[in-house]
Structure formats: C-alpha cells, structure tokens
N, C-alpha and C positions, 0 to 999 in steps of 0.2 A: 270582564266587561265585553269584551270580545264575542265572545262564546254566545253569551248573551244574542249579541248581532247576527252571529252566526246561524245559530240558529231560528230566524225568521226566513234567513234566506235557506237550509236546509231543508222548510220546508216546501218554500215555493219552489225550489228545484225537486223535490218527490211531485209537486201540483203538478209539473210541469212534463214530467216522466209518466203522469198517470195520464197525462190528455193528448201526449203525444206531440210537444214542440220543444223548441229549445228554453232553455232557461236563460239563458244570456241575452234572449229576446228583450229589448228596454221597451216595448208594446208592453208587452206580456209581463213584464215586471210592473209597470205604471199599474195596470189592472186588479196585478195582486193587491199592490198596494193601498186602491182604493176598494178593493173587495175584503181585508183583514186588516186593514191599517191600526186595528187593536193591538193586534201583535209586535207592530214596531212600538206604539205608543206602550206596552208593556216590557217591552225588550230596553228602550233606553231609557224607562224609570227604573227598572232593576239595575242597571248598568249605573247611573246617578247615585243610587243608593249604594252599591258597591262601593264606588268609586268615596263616597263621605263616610263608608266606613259602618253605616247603620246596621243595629241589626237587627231590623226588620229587611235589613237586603235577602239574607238565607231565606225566609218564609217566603218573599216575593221568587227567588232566585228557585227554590225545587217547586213552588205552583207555575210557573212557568215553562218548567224541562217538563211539568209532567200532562201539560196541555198542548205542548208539540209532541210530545210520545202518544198523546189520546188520539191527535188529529194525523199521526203518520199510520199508527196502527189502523185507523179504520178504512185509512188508502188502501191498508195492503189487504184487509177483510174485502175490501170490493175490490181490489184488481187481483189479486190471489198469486202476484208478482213478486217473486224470491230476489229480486234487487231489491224492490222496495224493502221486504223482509229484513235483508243486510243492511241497511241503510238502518233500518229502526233498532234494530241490536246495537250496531254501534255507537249510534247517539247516546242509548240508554246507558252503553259502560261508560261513553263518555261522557255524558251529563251527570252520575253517580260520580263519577270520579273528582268532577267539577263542587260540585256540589261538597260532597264530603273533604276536600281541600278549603272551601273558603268558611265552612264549618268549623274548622279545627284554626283557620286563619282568624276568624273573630273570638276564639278565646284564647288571643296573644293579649298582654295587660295594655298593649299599644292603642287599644280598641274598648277598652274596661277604667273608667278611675277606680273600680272596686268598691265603693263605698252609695251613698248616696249622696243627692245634691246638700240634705238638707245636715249632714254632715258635717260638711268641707268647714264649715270655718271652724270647728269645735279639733280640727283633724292632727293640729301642732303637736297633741297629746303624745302622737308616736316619737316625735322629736326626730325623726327623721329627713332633717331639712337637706335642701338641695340646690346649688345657684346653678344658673344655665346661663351659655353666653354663646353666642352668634362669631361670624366671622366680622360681623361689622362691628363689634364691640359693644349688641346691645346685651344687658343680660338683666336676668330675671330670677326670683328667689320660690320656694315654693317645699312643696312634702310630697315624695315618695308614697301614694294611694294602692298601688299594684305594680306588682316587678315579677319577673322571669328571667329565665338563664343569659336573654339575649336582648331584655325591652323592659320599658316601665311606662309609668303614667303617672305625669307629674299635676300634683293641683297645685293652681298660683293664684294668690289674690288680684291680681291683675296682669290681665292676658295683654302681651304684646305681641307682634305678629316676630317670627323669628325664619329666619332661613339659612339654607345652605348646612354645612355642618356644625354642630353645635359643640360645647365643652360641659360636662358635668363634672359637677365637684361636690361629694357628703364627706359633709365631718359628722362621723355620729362613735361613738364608744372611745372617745380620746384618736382615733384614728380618723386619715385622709383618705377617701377613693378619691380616684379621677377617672377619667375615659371619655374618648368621644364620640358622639353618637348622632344621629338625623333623625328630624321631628317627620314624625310619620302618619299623623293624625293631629286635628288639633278642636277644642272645642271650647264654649264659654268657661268651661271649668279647670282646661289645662292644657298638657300636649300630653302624644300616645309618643314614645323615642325608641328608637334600633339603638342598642348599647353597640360598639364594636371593644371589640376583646382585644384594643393595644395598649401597651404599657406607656402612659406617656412620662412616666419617668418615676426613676430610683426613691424617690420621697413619696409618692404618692402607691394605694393597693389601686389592684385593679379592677372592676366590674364582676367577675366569678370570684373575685373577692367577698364583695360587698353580697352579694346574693349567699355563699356560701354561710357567713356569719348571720344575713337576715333569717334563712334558711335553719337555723340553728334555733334561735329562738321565737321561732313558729308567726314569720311576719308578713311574709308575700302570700300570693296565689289567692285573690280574693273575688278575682271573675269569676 
C-alpha cells in the first residue's frame, strides 16, 4: 500500500529533477497534484483494494507500476539523464518485486474460500467442520473451504465480526486439532485465518497436523 503512495511521489520527484527545482517544494507539489491528480486518485484505490484483500488489486496494482515506468521512461528519452535512467531501473526491479510478492500473497486460502458463493450452503459434505472463538468469548461454527501449511478460509452461516486472536478447534476423522490463529481477512462468506503452529495442549493435534492428514487425502489447495 505503501509503495503504491510511493510511487506517485517518485514520480513527481524525477518531474521535478527534469525541470530543475526541488521536489520538497509544497508549491510545486500542490501543482503536480492538481496537474495528475489521477495518479493519487489511482494510487489510493490500488492501495484500498490491497488493503480488503481483492483480487482485482494485482491487475490495478501492475497497470499502475507500469504507467509510472511509461511516464519515467519518457522523462528520461527527453532528458537523456542517467539519474533519471537509475531511478527508472530501480523502480522497475522494485515494482516487479512488489508486484510478484502480492501475487503470490493473494494465492494464500486467507484470501480464497475456494469454492464458489453458490456452493457454501451445500459445503458440510466435506464434514469438515470448525468452531472459532475470539478472546471475548464470541465464537462461531463453520467448514474448512481452503487451507495451507500456515492459513485457511473458514465459510460460516452467519458472519459475526471476531477480533484479536482467535481459537480453532476440528474434530474431523475421530481426532481433535486445535491452534490459534488471527482473522486476517474477512467477508460475507467467512474469514481468511493465519494458523500459528503452537501446541496448545497434550490432548489436542496440531495445525501441520491437520493439514498433513487433509494433505493425505487430497482436500486443500483449491484457490
């Protein structure tokens, strides 16, 4: 999201480098502002979409690196300035970088229920059910839709809003997991959850538990 921001202002600092004033100037910043103000206004709807997780953020998120890349390169084709040059290299490994990072972040299950909408209520079939409970002692029942070594995505028939760290608990094959973990996404259909890998105790398996066993008979990985 960041980056995002960043880059509007990386480029009004090459503007600024090409014309010969400061960039720290708040003149001269007001002015970009009102001369490209698209670019914020695309900068923090990429960043909003980040931010809830969508993923249409990627598509907005690389048409946006590669419209500051368009507009630095052609600085540097009319100034013929090997700063600028550096400055447009770097963005570019750094926006690749950015880019293929939140790539590979949106196909965590966190981000995925796996399935479709019109699914979920048919979904108990898996019978892998799962209660989730808050620190304030709300909790909620639901199925297991998509899991990974370290996250899941739970569908619930009704969404309560949950915070702080949360408890999961599957009984599925005569066996208990437990683990606790934080809702890391959340939408009309469920939550996206960070498993953490602690043993909260001798009676209960634990989360590469549970994945290992689902893992076995070909049940995750459906984003």
């Amino acid at each position: 999201m960041g980056f995002c921001l960043l880059s509007s202002f990386t480029y009004h600092a090459c503007l600024s480098l090409f014309h010969g004033h400061s960039s720290f100037s708040l003149i001269k910043f007001i002015d970009f502002l009102q001369q490209h103000g698209y670019l914020l206004f695309i900068a923090i709807l990429t960043a909003i979409t980040i931010y809830m997780g969508k993923k249409i953020s990627i598509v907005l998120l690389v048409s946006f690196t590669i419209l500051i890349c368009i507009k630095l390169g052609l600085l540097f084709i009319k100034s013929s300035d090997m700063v600028l040059l550096l400055i447009l290299l770097i963005y570019v490994f750094t926006a690749y970088f950015f880019c293929q990072l939140w790539f590979l972040e949106l196909k965590d299950p966190i981000y995925s229920p796996g399935i479709a909408a019109k699914q979920i209520q048919n979904y108990s079939i898996y019978n892998l059910s799962v209660t989730v409970k808050d620190a304030n002692g709300r909790n909620v029942s639901g199925w297991i839709s998509n899991m990974g070594p370290t996250s899941c995505f739970i569908v619930v028939g009704e969404l309560i809003t949950l915070s702080g760290t949360v408890d999961l608990e599957v009984s599925w094959l005569g066996k208990k997991f437990r683990c606790m973990g934080k809702v890391m996404s959340m939408c009309k259909n469920g939550y996206g959850i960070r498993a953490y890998e602690i043993l909260v105790s001798q009676t209960y398996l634990r989360w590469s538990d549970l994945f290992f066993v689902a893992g076995q008979r070909g049940f995750f990985l459906k984003s």
